[in-house]
KETOR-266756 format. One line per 10 residues: their letters; for each residue x negated, y negated, z of C-alpha. Coordinates in steps of 0.2 Angstrom, whole numbers, plus 5000, padded with zeros to 4 digits. Example, Ala and Ser with C-alpha at 12.3 -4.5 7.8 and 13.67 -1.06 7.14 Angstrom:
<voses>
as	4938:5022:5039  4932:5005:5036;
</voses>
This chain:
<voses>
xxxxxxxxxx	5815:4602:3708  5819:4587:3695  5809:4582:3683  5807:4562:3692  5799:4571:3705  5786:4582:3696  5781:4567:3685  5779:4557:3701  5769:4572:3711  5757:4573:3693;
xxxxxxxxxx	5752:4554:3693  5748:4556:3710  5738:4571:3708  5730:4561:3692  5724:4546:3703  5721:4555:3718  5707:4565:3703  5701:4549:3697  5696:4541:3715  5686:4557:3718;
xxxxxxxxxx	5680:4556:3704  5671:4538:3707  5666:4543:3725  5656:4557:3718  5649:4545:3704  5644:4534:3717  5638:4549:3728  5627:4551:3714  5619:4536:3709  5618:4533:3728;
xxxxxxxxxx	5608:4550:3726  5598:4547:3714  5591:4531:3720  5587:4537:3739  5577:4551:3727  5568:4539:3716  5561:4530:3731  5556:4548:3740  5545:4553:3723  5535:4537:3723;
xxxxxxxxxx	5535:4534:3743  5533:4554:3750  5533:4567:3735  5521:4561:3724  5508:4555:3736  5513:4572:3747  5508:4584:3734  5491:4574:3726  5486:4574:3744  5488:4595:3745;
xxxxxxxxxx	5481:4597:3726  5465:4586:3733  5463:4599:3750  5468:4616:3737  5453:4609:3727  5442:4607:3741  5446:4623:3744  5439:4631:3727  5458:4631:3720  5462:4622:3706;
xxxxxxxxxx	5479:4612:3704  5485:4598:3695  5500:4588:3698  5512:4580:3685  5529:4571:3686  5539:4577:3672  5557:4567:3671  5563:4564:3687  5550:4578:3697  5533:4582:3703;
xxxxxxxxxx	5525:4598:3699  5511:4604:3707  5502:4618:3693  5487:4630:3694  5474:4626:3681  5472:4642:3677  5490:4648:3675  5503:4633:3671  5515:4645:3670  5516:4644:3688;
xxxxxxxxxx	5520:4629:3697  5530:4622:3714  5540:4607:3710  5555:4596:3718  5569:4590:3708  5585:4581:3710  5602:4593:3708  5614:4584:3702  5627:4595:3701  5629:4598:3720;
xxxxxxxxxx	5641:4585:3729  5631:4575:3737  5617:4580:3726  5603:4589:3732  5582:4589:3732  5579:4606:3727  5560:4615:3726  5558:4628:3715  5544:4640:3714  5539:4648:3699;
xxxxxxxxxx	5528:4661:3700  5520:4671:3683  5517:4690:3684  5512:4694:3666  5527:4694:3655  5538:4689:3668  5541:4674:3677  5550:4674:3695  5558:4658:3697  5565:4654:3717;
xxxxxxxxxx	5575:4639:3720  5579:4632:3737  5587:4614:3745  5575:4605:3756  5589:4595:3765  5606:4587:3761  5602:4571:3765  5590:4564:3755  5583:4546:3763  5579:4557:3779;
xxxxxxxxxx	5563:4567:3769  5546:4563:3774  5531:4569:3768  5532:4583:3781  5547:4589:3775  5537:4592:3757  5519:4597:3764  5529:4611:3775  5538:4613:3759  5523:4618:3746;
xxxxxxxxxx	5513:4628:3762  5528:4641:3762  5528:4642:3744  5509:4642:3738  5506:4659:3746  5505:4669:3728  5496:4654:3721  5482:4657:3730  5482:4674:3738  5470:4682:3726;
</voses>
């Protein structure tokens, strides 16, 4: 091979890198929007709605939206929680839960993707969500 040739394949590989690149940044902000908009419009509302019926219940559980998530806590353990946040570092980024679950010294943390695309979640998708996941929350 001559040298023309590999300095020609390089540049190539160098653009082809750099369009990638800006389709994933776009990806992303594409991403993060849709999520934006499921917080306020599903998420949010989705999980005041289940803190309301766990307190009518005789469980207690706040909810909170700590940068870019919602969290649902029990009162009498913070520790342990059941949130949704955006992954950014998947392509196309993700909505992932996450339950966190106390147990004395430890904390057992569980992550899962609720689904790919992100303008397709409803509120079911987060209700069904918190249901599989509250279990340990309110077992005892």
């Amino acid at each position: 091979m001559e040298i023309p040739d590999i300095r020609r394949r390089v540049r190539a590989a160098i653009e082809q890198a750099r369009r990638d690149a800006a389709a994933r940044r776009e990806r992303g902000d594409a991403a993060t929007r849709a999520y934006d908009a499921f917080l306020v419009s599903h998420a949010v509302p989705a999980f005041n709605l289940i803190a309301a019926a766990l307190a009518g219940e005789g469980h207690r559980f706040k909810v909170s939206t700590p940068a870019d998530s919602v969290r649902l806590s029990s009162e009498n353990a913070p520790e342990s929680f059941v949130e949704l946040v955006l992954d950014p570092t998947d392509d196309p980024p993700v909505v992932l839960g996450r339950t966190n679950v106390g147990r004395g010294r430890r904390a057992l943390t569980r992550e899962r993707a609720l689904r790919r695309d992100i303008a397709s979640l409803t509120q079911d998708d987060v209700v069904d969500f918190v249901l599989e996941e509250i279990g340990p929350f309110v077992e005892r």
